[in-house]
C-alpha positions in Angstrom: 23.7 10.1 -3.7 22.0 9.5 -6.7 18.5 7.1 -6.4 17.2 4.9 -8.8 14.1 5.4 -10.5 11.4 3.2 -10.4 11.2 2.3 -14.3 14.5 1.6 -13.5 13.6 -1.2 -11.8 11.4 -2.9 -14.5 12.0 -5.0 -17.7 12.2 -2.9 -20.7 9.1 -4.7 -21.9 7.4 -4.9 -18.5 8.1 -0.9 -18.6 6.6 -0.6 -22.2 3.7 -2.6 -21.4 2.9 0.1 -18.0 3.8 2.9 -20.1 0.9 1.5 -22.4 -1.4 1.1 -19.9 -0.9 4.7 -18.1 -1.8 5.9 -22.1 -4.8 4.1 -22.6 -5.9 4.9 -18.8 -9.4 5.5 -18.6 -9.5 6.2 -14.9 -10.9 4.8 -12.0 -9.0 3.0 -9.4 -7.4 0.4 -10.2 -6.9 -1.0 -6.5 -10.6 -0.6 -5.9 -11.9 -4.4 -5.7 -15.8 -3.1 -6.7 -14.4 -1.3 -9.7 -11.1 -2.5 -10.6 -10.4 -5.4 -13.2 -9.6 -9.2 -11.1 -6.6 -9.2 -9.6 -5.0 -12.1 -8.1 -5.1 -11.6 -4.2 -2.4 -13.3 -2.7 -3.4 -13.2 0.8 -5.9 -11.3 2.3 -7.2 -9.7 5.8 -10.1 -7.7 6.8 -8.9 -4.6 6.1 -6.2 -5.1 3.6 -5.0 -7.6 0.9 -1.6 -8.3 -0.8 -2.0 -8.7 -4.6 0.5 -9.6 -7.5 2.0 -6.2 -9.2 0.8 -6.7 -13.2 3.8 -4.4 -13.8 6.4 -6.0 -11.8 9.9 -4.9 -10.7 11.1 -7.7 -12.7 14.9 -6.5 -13.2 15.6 -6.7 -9.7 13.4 -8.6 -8.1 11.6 -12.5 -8.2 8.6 -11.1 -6.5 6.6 -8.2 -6.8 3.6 -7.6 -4.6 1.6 -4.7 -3.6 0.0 -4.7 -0.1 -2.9 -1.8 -0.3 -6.3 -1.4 1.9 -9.7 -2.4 0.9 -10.9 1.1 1.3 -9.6 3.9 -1.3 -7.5 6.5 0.7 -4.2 8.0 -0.5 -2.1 8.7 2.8 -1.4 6.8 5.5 -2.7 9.4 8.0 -6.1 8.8 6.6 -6.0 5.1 7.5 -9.1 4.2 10.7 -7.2 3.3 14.1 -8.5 -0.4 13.0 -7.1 -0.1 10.0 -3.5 1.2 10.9 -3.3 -2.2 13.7 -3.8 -4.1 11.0 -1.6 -2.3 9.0 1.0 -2.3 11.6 0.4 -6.4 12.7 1.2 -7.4 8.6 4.6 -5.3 9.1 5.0 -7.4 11.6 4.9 -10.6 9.1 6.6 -9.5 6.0 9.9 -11.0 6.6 8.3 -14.5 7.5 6.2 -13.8 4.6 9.2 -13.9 2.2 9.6 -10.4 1.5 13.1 -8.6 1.6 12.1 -5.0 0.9 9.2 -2.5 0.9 8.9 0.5 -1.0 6.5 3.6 -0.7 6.3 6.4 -3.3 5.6 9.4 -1.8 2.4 11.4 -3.0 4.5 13.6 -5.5 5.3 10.6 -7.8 2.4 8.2 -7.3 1.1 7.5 -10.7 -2.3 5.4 -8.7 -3.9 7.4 -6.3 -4.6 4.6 -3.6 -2.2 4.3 -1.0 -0.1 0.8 -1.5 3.1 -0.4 -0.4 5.1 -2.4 -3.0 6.5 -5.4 -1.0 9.5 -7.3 -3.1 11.9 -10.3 -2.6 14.8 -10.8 -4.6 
């Protein structure tokens, strides 16, 4: 079986513009709210938010949003039993929410160290 990549799923200019920004990355986290540049927050909760992706999977799908927790962790195992209900109760909702598909890299191919979920409608 052979699995697309994920700059396989991007624009050829949407993938030009990331590859630009992963050169000229000057670290911190960009999912950290304290630190990180405004983002547009599409909904939020107490422990989590759902933001737009600025470098969207824009050749196969309409939306492209990342649901990630407030606090910076990078596996799911490290989430607070609060955290994971949460977690778990907005699973619940993403097909009322619109959303078609979610997609989790796992740690070996992250290129942001802050857990997220990309959650995408066609």
């Amino acid at each position: 079986m052979q699995m697309k990549k994920v700059r396989d799923l991007r624009q050829p200019e949407t993938e030009a513009a990331y590859k630009k920004y992963l050169a000229e990355y000057k670290g911190g986290c960009p999912f950290c709210l304290e630190t990180a540049e405004p983002r547009k927050i599409v909904k939020d909760y107490k422990f989590w938010y759902i933001t737009e992706n600025i470098y969207p999977y824009d050749k196969v799908y309409s939306i492209s949003h990342m649901l990630v927790p407030r606090r910076h962790l990078i596996f799911l195992w490290d989430l607070s039993s609060e955290e994971l209900a949460e977690f778990l109760e907005i699973k619940k909702q993403l097909a009322e929410l619109g959303y078609d598909e979610i997609l989790e890299n796992l740690p070996g191919i992250k290129t942001q160290h802050h857990f997220h979920q990309h959650l995408l409608a066609y």
